[in-house]
N, C-alpha and C positions, 0 to 999 in steps of 0.2 A: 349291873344296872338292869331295871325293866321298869315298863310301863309302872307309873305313881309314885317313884321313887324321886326323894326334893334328893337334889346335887348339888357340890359346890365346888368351883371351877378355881384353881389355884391361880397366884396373883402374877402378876408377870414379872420379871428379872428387871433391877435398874438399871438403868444406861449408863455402867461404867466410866466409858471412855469421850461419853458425849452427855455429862451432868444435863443439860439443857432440852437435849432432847425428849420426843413425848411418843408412848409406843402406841402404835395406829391400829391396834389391834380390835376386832369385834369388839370386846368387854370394854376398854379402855375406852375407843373413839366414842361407845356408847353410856362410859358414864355406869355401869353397873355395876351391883352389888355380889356379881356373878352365883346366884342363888339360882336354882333353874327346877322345873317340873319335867321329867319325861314325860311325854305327849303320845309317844307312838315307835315305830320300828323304824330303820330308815337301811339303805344299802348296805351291802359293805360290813355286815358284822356291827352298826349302829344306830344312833334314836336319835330321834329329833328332840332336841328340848329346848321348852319358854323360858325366857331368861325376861328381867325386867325390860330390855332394851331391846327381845325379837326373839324368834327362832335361832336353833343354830345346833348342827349336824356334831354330834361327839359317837367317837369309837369306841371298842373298846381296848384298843390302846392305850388310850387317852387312860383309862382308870386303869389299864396293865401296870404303866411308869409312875402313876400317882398324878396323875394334870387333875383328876377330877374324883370327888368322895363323893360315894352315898352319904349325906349324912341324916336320912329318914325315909327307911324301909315304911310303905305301902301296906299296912297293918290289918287292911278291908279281908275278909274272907275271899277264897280262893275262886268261887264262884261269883263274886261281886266285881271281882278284877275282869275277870273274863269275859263280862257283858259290856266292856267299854267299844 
């Protein structure tokens, strides 16, 4: 992941054991499409990224295990990126 790159946040696991239940999670309680923009750099080896429903901090763990795909590399020249 870097700066200008659209992500897409994998879906959450159903609730087996508890059909009824509903997962409380960022994405979920927000309703999103989990499509997201990285934004910028953030702690921790991560970036911030705009999701339709807010901010919200991923690692890069997170795309190590597969929670989360590039799926649209930032195509701008190399010099165009670097002026953000």
């Amino acid at each position: 992941m870097k700066i200008g790159d659209l992500v897409e946040v994998k879906g959450c696991p159903p609730f087996v054991e508890i059909p009824t239940k509903k997962c409380g999670c960022f994405f979920c309680t927000g309703k999103s499409n989990r499509i997201g923009y990285v934004i910028s750099v953030a702690p921790r080896d991560g970036f911030q990224v705009m999701f339709d429903c807010g901010a919200f901090q991923l690692d890069a763990i997170d795309e190590a295990v597969g929670g989360v795909e590039v799926i649209d590399i930032d195509q701008r020249a190399p010099e165009v990126r670097s002026e953000r």
